[in-house]
N, CA, C and O atoms as a Tinker XYZ file with bonds, in Angstrom:
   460  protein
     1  N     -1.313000   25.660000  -16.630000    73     2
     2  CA    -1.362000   26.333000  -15.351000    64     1     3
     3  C     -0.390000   27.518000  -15.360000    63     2     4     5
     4  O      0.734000   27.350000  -15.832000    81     3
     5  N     -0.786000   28.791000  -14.830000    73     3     6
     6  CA     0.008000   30.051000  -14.523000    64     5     7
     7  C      1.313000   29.726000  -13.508000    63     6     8     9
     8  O      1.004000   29.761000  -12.317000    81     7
     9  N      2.361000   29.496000  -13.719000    73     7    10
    10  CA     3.117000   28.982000  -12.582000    64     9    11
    11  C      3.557000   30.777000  -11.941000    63    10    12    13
    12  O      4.489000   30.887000  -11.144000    81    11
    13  N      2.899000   31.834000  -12.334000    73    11    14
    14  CA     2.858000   33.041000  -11.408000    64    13    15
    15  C      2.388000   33.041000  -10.096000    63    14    16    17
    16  O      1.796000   31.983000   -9.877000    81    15
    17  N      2.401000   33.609000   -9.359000    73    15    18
    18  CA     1.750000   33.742000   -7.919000    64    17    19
    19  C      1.324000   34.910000   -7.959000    63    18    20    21
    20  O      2.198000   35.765000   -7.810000    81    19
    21  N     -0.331000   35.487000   -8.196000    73    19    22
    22  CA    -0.291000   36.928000   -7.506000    64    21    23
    23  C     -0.054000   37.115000   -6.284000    63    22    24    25
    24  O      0.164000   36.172000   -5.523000    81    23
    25  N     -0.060000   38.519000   -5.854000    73    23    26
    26  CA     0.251000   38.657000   -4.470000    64    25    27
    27  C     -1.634000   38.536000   -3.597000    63    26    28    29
    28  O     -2.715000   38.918000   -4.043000    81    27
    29  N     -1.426000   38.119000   -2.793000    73    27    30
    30  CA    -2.315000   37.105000   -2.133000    64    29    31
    31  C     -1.917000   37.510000   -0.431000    63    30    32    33
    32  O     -0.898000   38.097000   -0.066000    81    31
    33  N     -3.000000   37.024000    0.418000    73    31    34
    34  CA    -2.185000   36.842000    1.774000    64    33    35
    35  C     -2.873000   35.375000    1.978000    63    34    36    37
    36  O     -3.572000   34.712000    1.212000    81    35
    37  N     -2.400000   35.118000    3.327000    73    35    38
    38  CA    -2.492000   33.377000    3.385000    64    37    39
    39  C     -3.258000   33.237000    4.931000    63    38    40    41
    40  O     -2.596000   33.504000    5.934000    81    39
    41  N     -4.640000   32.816000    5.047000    73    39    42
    42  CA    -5.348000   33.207000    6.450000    64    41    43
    43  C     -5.354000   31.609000    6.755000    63    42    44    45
    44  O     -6.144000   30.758000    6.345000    81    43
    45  N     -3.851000   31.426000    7.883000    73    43    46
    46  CA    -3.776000   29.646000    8.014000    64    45    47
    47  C     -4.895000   29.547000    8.935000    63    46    48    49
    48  O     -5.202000   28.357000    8.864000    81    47
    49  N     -5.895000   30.260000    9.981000    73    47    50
    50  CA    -6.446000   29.183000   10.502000    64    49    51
    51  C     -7.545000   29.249000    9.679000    63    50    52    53
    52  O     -8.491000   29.207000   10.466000    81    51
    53  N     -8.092000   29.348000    8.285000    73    51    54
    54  CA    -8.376000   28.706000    7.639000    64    53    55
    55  C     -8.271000   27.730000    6.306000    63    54    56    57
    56  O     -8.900000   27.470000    5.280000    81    55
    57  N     -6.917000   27.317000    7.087000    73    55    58
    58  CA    -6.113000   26.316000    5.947000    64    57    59
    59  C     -6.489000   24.777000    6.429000    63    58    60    61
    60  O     -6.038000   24.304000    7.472000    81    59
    61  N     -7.372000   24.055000    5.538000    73    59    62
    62  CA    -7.556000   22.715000    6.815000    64    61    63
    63  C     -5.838000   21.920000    7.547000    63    62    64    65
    64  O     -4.682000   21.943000    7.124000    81    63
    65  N     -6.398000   21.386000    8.612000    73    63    66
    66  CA    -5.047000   20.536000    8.980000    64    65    67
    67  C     -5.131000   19.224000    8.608000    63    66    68    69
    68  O     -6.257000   18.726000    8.639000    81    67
    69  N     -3.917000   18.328000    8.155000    73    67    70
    70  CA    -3.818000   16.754000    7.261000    64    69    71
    71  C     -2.701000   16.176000    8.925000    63    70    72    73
    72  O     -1.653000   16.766000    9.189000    81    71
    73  N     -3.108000   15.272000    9.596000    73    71    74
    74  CA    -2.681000   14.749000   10.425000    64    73    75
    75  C     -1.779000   13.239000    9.872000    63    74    76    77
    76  O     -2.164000   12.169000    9.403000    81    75
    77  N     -0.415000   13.807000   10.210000    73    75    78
    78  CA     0.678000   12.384000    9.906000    64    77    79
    79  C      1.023000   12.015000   10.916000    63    78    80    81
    80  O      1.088000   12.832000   11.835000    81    79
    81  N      1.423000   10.466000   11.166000    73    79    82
    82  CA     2.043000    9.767000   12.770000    64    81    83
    83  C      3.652000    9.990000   12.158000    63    82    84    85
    84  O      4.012000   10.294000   11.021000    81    83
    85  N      4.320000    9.756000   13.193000    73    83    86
    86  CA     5.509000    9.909000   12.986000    64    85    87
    87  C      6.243000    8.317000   13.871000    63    86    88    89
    88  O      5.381000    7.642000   14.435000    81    87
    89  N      7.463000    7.873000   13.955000    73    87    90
    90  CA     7.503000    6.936000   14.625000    64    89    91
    91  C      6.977000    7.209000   15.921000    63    90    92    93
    92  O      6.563000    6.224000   16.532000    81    91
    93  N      6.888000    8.431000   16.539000    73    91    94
    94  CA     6.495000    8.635000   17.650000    64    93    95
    95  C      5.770000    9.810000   17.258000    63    94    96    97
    96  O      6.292000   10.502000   16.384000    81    95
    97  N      4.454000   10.237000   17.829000    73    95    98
    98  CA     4.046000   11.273000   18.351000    64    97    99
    99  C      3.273000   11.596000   16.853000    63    98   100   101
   100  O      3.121000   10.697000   16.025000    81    99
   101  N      2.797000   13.035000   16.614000    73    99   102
   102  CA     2.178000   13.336000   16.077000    64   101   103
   103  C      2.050000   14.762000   15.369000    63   102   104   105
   104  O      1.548000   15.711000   15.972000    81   103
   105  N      2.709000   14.909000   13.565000    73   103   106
   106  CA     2.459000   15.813000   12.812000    64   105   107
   107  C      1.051000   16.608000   12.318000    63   106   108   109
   108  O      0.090000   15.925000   11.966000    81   107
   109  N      0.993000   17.709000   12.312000    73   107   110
   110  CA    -0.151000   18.241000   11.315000    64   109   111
   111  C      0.336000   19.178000   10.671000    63   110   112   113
   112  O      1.108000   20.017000   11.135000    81   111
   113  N     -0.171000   19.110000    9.249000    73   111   114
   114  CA     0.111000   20.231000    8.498000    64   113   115
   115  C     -0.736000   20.934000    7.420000    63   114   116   117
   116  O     -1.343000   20.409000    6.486000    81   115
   117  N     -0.641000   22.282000    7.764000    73   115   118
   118  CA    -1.024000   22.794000    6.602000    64   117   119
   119  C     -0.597000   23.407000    5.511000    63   118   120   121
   120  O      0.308000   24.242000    5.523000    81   119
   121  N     -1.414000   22.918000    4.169000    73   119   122
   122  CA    -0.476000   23.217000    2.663000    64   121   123
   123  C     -0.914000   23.949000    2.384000    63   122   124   125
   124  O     -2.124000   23.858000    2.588000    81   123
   125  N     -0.525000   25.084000    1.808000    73   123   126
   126  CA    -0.534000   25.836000    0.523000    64   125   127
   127  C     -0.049000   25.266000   -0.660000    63   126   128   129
   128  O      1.147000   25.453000   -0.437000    81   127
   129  N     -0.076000   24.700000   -1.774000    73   127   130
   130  CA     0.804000   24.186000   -3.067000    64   129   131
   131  C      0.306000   25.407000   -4.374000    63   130   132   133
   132  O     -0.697000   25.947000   -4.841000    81   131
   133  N      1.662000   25.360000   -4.513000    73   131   134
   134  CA     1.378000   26.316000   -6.087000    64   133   135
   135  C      2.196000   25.350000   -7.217000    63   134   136   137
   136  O      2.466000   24.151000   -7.141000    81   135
   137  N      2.465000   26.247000   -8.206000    73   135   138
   138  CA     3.373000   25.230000   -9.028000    64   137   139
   139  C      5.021000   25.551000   -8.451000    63   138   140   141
   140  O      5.773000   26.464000   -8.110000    81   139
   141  N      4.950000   24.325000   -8.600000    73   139   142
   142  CA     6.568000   24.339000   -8.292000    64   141   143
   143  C      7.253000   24.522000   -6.442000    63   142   144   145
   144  O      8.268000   24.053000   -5.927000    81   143
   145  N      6.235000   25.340000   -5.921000    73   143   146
   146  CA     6.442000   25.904000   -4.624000    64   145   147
   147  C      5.400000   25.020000   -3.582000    63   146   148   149
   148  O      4.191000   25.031000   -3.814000    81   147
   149  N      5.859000   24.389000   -2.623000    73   147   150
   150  CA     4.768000   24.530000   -1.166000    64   149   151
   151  C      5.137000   24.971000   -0.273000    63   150   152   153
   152  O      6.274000   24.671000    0.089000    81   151
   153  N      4.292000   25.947000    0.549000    73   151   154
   154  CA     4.470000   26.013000    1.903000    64   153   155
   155  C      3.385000   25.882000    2.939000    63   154   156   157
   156  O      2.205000   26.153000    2.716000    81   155
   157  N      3.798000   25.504000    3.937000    73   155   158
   158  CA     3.518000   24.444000    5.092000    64   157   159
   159  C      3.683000   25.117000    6.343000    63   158   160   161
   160  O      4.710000   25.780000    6.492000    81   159
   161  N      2.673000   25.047000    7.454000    73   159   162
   162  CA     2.429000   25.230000    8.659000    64   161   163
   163  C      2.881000   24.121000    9.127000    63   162   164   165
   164  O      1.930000   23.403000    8.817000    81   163
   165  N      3.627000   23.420000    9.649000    73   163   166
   166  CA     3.658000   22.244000   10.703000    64   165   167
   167  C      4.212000   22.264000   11.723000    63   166   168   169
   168  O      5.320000   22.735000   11.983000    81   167
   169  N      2.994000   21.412000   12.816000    73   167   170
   170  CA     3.238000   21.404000   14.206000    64   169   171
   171  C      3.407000   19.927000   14.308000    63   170   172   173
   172  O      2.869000   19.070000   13.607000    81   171
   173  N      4.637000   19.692000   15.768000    73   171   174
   174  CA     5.013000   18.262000   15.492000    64   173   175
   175  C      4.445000   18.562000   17.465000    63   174   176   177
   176  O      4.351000   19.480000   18.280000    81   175
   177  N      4.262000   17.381000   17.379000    73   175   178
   178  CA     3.198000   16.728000   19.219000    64   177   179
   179  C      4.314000   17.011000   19.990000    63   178   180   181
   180  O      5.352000   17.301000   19.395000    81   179
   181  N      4.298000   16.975000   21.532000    73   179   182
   182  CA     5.268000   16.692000   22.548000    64   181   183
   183  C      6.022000   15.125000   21.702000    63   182   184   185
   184  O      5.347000   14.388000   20.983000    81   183
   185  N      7.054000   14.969000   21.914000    73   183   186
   186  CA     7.815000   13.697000   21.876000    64   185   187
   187  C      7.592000   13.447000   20.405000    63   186   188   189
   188  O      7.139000   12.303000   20.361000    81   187
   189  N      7.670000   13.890000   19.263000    73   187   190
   190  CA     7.939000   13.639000   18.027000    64   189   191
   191  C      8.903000   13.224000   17.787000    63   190   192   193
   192  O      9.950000   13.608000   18.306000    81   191
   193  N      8.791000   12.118000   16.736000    73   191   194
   194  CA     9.931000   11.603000   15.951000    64   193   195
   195  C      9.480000   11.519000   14.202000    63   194   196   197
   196  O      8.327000   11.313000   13.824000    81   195
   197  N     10.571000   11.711000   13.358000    73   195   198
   198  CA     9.915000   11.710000   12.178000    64   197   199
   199  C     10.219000    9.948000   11.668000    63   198   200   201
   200  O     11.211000    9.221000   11.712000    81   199
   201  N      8.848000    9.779000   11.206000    73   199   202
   202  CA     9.001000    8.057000   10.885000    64   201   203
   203  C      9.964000    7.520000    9.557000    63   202   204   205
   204  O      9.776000    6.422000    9.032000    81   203
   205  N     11.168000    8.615000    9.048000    73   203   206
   206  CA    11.834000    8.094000    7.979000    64   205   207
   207  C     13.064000    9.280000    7.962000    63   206   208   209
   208  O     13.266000   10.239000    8.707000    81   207
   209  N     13.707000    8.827000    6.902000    73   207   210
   210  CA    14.868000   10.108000    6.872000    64   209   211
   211  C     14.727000   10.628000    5.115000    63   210   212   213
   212  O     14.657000   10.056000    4.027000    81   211
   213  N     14.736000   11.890000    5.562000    73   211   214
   214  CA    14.163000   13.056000    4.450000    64   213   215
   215  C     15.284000   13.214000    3.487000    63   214   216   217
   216  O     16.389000   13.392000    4.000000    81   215
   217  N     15.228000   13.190000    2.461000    73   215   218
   218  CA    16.930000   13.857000    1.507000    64   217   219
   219  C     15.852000   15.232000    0.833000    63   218   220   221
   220  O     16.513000   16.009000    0.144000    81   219
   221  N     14.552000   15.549000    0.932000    73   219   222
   222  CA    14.186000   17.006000   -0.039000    64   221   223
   223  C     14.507000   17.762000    0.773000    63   222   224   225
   224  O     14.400000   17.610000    1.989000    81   223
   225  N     15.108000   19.025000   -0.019000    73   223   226
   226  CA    15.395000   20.050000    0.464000    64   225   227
   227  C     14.083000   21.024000    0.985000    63   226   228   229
   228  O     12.918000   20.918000    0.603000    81   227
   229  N     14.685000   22.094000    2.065000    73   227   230
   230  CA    14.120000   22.482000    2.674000    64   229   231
   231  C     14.239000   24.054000    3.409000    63   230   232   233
   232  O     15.219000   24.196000    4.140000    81   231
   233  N     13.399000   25.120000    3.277000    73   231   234
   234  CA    13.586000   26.458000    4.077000    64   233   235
   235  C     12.622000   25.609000    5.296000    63   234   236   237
   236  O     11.640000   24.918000    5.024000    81   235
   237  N     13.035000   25.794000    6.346000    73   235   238
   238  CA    12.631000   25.342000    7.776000    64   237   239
   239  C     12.754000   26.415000    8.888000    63   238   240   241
   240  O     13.875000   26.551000    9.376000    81   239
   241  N     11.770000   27.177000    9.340000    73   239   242
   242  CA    12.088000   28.364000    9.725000    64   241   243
   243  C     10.698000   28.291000   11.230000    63   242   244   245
   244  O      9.469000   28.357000   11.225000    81   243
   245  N     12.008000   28.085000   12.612000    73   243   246
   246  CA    11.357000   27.655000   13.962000    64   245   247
   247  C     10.338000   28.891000   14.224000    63   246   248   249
   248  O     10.803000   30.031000   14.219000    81   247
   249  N      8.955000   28.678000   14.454000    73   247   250
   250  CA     8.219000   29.748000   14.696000    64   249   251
   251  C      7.823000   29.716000   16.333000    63   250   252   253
   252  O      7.944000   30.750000   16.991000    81   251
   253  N      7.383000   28.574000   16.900000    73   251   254
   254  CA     7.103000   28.586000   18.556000    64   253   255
   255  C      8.273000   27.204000   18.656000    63   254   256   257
   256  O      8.947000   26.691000   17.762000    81   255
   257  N      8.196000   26.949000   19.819000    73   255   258
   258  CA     9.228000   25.960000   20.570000    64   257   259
   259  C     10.480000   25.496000   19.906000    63   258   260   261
   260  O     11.151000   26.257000   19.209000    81   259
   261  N     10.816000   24.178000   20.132000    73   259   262
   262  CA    12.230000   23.739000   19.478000    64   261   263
   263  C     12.188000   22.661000   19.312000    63   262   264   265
   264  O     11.368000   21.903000   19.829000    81   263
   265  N     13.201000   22.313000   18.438000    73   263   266
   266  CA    13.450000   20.755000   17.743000    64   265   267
   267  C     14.742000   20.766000   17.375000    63   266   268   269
   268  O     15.549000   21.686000   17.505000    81   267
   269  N     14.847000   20.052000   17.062000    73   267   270
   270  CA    16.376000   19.175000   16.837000    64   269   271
   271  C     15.864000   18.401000   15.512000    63   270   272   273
   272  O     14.812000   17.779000   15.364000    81   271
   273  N     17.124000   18.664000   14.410000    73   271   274
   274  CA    16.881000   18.318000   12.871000    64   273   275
   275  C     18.155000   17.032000   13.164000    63   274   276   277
   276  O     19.316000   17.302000   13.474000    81   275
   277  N     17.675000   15.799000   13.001000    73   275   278
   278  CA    18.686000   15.048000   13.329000    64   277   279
   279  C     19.459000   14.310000   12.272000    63   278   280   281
   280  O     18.899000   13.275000   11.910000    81   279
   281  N     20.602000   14.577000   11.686000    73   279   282
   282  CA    21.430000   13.760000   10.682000    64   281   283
   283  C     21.407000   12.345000   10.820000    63   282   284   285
   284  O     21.368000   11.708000   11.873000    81   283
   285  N     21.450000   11.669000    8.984000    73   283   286
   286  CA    21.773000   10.400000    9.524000    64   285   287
   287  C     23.049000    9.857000    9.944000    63   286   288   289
   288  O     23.120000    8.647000   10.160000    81   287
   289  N     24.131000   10.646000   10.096000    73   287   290
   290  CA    25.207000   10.395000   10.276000    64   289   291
   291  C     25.369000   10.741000   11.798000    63   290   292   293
   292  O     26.376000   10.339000   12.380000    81   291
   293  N     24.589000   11.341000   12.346000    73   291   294
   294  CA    24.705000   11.067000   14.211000    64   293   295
   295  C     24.736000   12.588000   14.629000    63   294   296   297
   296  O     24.575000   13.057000   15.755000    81   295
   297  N     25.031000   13.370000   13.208000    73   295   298
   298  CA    25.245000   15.077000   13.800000    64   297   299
   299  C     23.880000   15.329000   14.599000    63   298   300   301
   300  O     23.330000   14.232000   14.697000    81   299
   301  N     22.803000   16.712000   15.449000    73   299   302
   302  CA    21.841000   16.757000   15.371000    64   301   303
   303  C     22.397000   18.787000   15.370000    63   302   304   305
   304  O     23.532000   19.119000   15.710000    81   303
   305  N     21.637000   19.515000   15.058000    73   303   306
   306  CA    21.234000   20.768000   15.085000    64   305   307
   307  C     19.940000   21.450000   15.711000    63   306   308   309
   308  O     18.908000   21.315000   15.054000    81   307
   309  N     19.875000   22.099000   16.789000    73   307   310
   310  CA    18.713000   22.230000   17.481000    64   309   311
   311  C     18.571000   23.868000   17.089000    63   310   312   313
   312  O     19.401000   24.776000   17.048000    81   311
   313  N     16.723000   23.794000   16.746000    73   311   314
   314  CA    16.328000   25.469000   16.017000    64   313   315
   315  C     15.543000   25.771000   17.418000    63   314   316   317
   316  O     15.102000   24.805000   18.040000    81   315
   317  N     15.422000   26.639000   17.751000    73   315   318
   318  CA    14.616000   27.729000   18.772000    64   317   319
   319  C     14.069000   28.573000   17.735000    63   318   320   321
   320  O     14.361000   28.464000   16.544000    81   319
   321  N     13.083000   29.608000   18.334000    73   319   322
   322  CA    12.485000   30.379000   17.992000    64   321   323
   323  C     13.078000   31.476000   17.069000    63   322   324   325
   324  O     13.851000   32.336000   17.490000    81   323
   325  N     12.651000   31.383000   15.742000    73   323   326
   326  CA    13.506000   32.726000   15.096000    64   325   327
   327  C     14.631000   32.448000   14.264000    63   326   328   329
   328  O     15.234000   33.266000   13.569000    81   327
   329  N     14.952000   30.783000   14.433000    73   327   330
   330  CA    15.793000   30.155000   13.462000    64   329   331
   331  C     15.613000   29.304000   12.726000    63   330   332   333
   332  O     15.232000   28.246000   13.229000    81   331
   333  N     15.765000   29.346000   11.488000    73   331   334
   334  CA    16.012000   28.655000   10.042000    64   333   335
   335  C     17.565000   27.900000    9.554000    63   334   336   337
   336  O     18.757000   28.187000    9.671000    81   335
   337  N     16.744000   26.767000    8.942000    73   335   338
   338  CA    17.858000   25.960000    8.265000    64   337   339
   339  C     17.520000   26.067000    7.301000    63   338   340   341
   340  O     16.338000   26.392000    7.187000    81   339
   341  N     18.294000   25.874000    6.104000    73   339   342
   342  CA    18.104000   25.531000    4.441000    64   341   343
   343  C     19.274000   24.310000    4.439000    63   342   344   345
   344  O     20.250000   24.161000    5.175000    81   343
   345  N     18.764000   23.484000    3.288000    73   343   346
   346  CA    19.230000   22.496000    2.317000    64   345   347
   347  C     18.701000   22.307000    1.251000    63   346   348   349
   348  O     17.473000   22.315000    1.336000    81   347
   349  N     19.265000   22.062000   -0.163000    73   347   350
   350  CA    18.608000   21.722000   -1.132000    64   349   351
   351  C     18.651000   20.213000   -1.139000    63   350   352   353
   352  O     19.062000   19.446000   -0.268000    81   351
   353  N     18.003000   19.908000   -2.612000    73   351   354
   354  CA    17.773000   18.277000   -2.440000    64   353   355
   355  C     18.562000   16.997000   -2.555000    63   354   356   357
   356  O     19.112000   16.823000   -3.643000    81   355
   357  N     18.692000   16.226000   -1.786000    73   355   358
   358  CA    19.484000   15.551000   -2.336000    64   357   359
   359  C     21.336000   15.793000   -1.123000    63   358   360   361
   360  O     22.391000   15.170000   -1.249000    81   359
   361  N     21.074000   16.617000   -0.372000    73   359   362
   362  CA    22.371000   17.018000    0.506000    64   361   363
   363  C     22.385000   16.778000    1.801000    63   362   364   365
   364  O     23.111000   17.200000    2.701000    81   363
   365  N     21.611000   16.144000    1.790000    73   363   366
   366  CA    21.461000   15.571000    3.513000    64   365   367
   367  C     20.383000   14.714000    3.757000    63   366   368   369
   368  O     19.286000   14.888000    3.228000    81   367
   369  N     20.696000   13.560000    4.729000    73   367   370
   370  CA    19.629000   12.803000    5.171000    64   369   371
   371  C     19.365000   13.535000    6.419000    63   370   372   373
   372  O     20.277000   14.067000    7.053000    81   371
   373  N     17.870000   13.577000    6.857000    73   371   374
   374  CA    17.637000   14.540000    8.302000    64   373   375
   375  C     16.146000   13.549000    8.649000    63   374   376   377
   376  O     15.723000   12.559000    8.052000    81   375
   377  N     15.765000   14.054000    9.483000    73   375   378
   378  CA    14.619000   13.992000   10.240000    64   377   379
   379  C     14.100000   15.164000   11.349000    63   378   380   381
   380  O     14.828000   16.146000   11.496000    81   379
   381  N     13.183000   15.092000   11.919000    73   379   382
   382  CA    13.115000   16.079000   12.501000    64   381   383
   383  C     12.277000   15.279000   14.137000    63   382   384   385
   384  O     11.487000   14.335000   14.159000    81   383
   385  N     12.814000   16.071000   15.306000    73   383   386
   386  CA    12.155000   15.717000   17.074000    64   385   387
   387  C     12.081000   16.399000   17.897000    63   386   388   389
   388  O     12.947000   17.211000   18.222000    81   387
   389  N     11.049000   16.228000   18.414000    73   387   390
   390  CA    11.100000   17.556000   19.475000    64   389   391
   391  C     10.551000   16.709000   20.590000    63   390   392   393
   392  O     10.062000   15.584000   20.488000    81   391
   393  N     10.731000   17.524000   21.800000    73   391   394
   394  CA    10.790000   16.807000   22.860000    64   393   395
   395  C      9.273000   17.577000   23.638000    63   394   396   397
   396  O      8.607000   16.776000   24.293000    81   395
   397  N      8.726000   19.071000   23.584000    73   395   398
   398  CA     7.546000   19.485000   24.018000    64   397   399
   399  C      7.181000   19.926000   22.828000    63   398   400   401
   400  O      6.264000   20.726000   23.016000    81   399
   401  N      7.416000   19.826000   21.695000    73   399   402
   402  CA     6.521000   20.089000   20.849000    64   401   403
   403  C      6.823000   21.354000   19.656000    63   402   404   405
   404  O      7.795000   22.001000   20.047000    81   403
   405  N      6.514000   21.667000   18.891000    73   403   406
   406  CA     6.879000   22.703000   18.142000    64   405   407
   407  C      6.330000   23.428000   16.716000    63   406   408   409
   408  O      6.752000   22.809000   15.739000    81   407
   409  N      5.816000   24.141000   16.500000    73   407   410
   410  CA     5.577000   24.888000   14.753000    64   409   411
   411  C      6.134000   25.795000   13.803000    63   410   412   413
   412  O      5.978000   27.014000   13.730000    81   411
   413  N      6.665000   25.187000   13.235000    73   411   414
   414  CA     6.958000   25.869000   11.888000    64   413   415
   415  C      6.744000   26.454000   10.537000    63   414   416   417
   416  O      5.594000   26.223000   10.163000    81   415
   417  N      7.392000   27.083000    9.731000    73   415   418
   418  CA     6.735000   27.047000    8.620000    64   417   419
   419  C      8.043000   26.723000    7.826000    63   418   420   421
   420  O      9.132000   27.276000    7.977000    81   419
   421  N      7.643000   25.445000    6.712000    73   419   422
   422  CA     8.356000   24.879000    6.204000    64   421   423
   423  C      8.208000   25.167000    4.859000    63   422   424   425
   424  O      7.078000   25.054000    4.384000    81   423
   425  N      9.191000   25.544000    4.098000    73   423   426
   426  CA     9.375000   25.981000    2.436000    64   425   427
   427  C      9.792000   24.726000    1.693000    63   426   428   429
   428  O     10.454000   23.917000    2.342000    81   427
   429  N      9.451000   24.389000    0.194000    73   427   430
   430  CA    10.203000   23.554000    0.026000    64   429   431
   431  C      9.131000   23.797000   -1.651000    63   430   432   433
   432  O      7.977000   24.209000   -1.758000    81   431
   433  N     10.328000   23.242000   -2.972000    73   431   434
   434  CA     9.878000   23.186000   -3.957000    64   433   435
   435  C     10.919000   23.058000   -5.188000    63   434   436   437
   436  O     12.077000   22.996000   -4.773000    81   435
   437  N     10.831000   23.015000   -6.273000    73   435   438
   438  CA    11.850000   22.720000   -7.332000    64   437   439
   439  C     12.977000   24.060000   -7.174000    63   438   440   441
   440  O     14.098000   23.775000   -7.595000    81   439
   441  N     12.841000   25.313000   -6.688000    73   439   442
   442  CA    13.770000   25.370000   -6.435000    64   441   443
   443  C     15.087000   25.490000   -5.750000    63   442   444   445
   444  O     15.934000   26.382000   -5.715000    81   443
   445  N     14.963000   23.966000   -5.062000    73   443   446
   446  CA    15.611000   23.584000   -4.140000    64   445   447
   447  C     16.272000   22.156000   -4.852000    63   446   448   449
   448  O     16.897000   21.255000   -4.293000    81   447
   449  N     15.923000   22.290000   -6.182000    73   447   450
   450  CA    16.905000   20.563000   -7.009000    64   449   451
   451  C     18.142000   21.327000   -6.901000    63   450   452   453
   452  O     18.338000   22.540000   -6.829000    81   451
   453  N     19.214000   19.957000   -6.908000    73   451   454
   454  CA    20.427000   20.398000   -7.547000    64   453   455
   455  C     20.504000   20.596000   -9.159000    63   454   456   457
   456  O     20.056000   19.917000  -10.083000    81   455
   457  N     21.250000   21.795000   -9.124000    73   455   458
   458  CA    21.842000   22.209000  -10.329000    64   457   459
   459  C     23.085000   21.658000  -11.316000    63   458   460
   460  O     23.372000   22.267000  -12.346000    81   459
């Protein structure tokens, strides 16, 4: 496999959507996967909760509404519109909730291992 990317554009509403439950409420997302790289459209329902705690790293970048990325250690960080978090892998336990709902576009891929 070419692990190159030509330059391309990406027409999401015709990217299908893959529907995940969460402990509460309700994910969809859409993938792009290349080698090494995915990126992801995801919208989480009113009242989302994510059903586990995440350690892969992550570009997480708030496109409509807000959420709260919640640590397992009790911290939480809330994104609005226009803001991004990064972590690589392995540096944090998180999850992600929103209370009316929210979409993003989420980055994430090998190079985000620790070094």
């Amino acid at each position: 496999m070419n692990p190159n990317i030509p330059f391309q554009t990406i027409d999401w509403s015709s990217v299908p959507r893959e529907e995940f439950k969460g402990e509460t409420g309700t994910a969809w997302w859409q993938t792009m996967q290349y080698e090494g790289l995915r990126i992801r459209i995801v919208e989480y329902s009113k009242g989302y909760l994510a059903d586990h705690w995440c350690k892969k790293g992550h570009i997480v970048h708030c496109l409509e509404g807000e959420f709260e990325s919640e640590m397992q250690d009790g911290a939480t960080f809330r994104l609005t519109p226009g803001m991004t978090y990064v972590v690589s892998d392995d540096l944090s336990s998180h999850r992600s909730k929103t209370v009316d709902g929210v979409k993003l576009m989420i980055i994430d891929g090998e190079f985000l291992r620790l070094k």
